[in-house]
C-alpha positions in Angstrom: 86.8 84.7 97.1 88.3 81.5 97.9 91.8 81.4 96.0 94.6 83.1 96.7 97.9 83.3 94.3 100.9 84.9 95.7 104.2 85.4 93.5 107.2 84.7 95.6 110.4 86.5 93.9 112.8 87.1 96.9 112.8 86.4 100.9 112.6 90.1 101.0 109.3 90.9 102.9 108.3 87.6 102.3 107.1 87.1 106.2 104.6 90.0 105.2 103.7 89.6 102.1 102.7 86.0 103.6 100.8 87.5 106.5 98.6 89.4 103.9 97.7 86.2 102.4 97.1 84.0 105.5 94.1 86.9 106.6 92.8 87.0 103.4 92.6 83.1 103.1 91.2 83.0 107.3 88.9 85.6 106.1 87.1 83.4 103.2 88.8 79.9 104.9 90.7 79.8 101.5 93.3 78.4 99.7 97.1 80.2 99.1 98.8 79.0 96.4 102.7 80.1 95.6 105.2 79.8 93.1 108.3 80.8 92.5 108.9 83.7 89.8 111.9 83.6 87.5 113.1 86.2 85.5 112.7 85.5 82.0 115.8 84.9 79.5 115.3 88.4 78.0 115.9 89.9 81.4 119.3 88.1 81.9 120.7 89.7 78.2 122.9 92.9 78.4 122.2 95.8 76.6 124.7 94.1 73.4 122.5 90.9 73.3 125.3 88.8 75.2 124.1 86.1 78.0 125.8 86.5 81.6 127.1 82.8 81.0 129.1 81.3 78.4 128.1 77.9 76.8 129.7 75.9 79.9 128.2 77.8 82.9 124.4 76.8 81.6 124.1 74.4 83.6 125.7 75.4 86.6 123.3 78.7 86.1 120.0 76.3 85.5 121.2 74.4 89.1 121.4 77.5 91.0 117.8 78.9 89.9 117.0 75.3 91.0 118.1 75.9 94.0 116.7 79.6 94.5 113.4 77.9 93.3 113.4 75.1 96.0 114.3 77.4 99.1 111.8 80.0 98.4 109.3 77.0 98.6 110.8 75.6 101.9 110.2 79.3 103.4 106.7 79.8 102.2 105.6 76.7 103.7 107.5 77.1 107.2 106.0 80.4 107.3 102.5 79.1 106.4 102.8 76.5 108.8 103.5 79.0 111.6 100.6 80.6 110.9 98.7 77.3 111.3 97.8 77.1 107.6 98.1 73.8 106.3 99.1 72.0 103.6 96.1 71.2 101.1 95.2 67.7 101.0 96.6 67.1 104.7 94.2 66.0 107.4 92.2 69.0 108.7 89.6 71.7 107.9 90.1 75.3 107.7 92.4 77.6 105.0 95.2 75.6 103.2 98.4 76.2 101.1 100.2 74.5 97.8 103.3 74.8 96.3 103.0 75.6 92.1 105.3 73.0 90.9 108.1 74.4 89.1 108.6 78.0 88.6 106.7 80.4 86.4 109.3 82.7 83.8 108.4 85.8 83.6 105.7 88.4 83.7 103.9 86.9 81.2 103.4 83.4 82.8 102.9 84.6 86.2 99.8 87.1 85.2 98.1 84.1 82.5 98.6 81.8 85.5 96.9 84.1 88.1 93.4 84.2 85.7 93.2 81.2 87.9 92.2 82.6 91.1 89.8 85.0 92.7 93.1 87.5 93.6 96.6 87.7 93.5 98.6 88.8 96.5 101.9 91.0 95.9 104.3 93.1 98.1 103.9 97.1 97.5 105.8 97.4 94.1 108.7 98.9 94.1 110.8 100.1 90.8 114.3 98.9 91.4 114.7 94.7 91.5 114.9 92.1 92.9 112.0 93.3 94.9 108.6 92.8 93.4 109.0 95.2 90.1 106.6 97.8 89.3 106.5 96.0 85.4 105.5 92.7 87.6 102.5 94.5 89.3 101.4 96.2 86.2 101.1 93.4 84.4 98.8 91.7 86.9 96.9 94.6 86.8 95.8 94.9 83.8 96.9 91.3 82.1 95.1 88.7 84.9 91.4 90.2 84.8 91.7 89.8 88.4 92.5 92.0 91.5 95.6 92.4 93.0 95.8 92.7 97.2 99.0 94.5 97.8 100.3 93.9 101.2 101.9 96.9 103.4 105.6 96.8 104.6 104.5 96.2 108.0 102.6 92.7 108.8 98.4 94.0 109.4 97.1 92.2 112.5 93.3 92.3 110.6 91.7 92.5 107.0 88.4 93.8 105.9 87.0 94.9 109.1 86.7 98.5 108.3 86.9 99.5 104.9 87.8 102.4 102.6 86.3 102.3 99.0 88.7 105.9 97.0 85.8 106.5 95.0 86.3 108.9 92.1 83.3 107.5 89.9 85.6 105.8 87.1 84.8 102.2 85.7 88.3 101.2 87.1 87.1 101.9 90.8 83.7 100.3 89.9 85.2 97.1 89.0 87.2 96.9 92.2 84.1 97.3 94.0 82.8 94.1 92.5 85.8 92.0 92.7 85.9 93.6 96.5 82.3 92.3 96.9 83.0 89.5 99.5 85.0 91.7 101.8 82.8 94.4 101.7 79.6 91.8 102.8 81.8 90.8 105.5 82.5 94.0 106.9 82.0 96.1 110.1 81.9 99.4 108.7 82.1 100.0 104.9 83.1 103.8 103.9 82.7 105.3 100.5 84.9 108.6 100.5 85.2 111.0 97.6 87.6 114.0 97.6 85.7 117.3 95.7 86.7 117.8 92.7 88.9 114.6 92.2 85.9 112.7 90.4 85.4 111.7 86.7 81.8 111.7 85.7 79.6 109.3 87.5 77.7 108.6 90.8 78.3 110.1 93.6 79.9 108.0 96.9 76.7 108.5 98.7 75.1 107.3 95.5 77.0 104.1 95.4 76.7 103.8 99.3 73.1 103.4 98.5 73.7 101.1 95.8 75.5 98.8 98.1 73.2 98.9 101.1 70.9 97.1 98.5 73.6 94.2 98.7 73.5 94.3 101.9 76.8 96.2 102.2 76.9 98.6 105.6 78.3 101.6 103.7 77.9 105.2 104.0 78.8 108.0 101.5 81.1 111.0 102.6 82.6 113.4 100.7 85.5 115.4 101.8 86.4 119.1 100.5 89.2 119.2 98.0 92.4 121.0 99.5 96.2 121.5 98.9 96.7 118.1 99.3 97.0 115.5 96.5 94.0 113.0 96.4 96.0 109.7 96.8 97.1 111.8 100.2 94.0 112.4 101.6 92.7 109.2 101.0 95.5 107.4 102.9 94.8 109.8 105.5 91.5 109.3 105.9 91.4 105.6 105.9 94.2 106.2 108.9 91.9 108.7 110.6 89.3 105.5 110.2 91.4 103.1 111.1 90.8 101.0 108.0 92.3 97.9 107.5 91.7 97.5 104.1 91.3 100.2 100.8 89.7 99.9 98.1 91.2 101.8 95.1 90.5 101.3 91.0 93.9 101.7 89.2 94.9 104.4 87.0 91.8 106.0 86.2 94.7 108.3 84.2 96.8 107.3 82.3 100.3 104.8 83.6 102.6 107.4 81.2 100.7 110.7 82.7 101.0 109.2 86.4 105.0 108.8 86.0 105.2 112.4 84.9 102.6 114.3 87.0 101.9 112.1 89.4 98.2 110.6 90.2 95.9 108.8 93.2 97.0 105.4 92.1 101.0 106.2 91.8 101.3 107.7 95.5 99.1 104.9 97.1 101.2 102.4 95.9 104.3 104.4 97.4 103.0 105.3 100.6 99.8 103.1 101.2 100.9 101.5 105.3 97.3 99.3 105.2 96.6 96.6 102.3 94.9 97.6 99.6 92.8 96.0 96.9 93.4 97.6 93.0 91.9 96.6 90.0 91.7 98.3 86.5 
């Protein structure tokens, strides 16, 4: 896991979202790579089909998302460079950062452009822009092929040390285990925790602990009783308990449309999760 793509769509949280990505890149002595995220056309049209413009503000409008573009680059490199992460191609060893030149438009060009890399880096979603949209995270997940690192809203001080694997048996969380692969070979203490009752058909998490001590993984299986609590809840609290600094989680082994109504694992670690956590679907 050496590359590292991180959509930049507001200075909002940006000094943790870039934290996130400086640990991950120290961890693997990586590369960061960011670009600037535009909305595209469709999502400056009002609900009667009429631009926020008229014919002569174009190009005032084009020089001010020039502008938005080129500050958000100035900030991701100072930040960078505070963290001692230097520009790729400057003199030096050790994990680097580049700029994507010009923006990307859309969800659509930012997930085909992250297939690039070995994971994309993203702020916890949130539903109401300018933030980082839930629609933006979503189609990551499940339009990239890669995994998605979602940062906390506080900065973590360490990543992959001890880690939390939300097992539940599905192919989703099994495929997040194998992009998760070279944090979990790097790790201190590796936890595989199921909640009773909360599993799909499949092995069990001291069955897969198993399976991963053959890949030289340090994990142990545990499984905890099932209780009034939801099991997106008891897994953040667990990994707290822990103190995990990293989880694990396969996304929406249920359905997105049943998650928004009734709720699900996936849906309340994205809106609670206080550690960084590693999805993939």
């Amino acid at each position: 896991m050496k590359t590292f793509f991180v959509p930049v769509v507001g200075h909002e949280g940006l000094e943790t979202l870039l934290a996130t990505a400086c640990l991950a890149a120290q961890h693997f002595d990586g590369l960061i790579e960011g670009a600037c995220i535009l909305p595209a056309l469709a999502d400056y049209v009002d609900l009667v089909g009429d631009l926020p413009w008229t014919r002569g503000e174009q190009t005032p409008w084009a020089d001010r998302l020039h502008t938005e573009a080129l500050a958000f680059h100035e900030a991701f490199a100072a930040a960078l460079m505070r963290r001692g992460i230097r520009e790729a191609g400057a003199p030096g060893s050790g994990p680097s950062y580049r700029w994507h030149s010009g923006p990307l438009t859309g969800d659509d060009a930012m997930s085909q452009h992250s297939r690039l890399f070995s994971a994309s880096i993203v702020r916890r979603p949130k539903y109401a822009k300018p933030s980082f949209a839930m629609e933006s995270f979503q189609a990551l997940l499940f339009e990239s092929g890669r995994p998605v690192l979602i940062s906390p809203p506080i900065s973590p001080t360490s990543l992959g040390e001890t880690i939390m694997i939300a097992w539940n048996g599905s192919t989703e969380t099994t495929r997040a285990v194998v992009f998760a692969m070279p944090f979990l070979r790097k790790a201190r203490q590796v936890v595989v925790l199921e909640v009773e009752g909360s599993s799909v058909p499949g092995p069990t998490s001291r069955e897969l602990a198993m399976a991963l001590k053959c890949e030289g993984v340090l994990a142990e299986g545990r499984t905890v009783t099932a209780s009034k609590f939801p099991s997106g809840e008891i897994f953040l609290a667990e990994a707290q308990a822990l103190g995990c600094d990293l989880l694990i989680k396969g996304a929406y082994t249920q359905s997105r449309l049943r998650q928004i109504f009734f709720g699900g694992a996936t849906s309340h670690i994205l809106h609670h999760a206080e550690l960084p956590v590693l999805m993939a679907h």
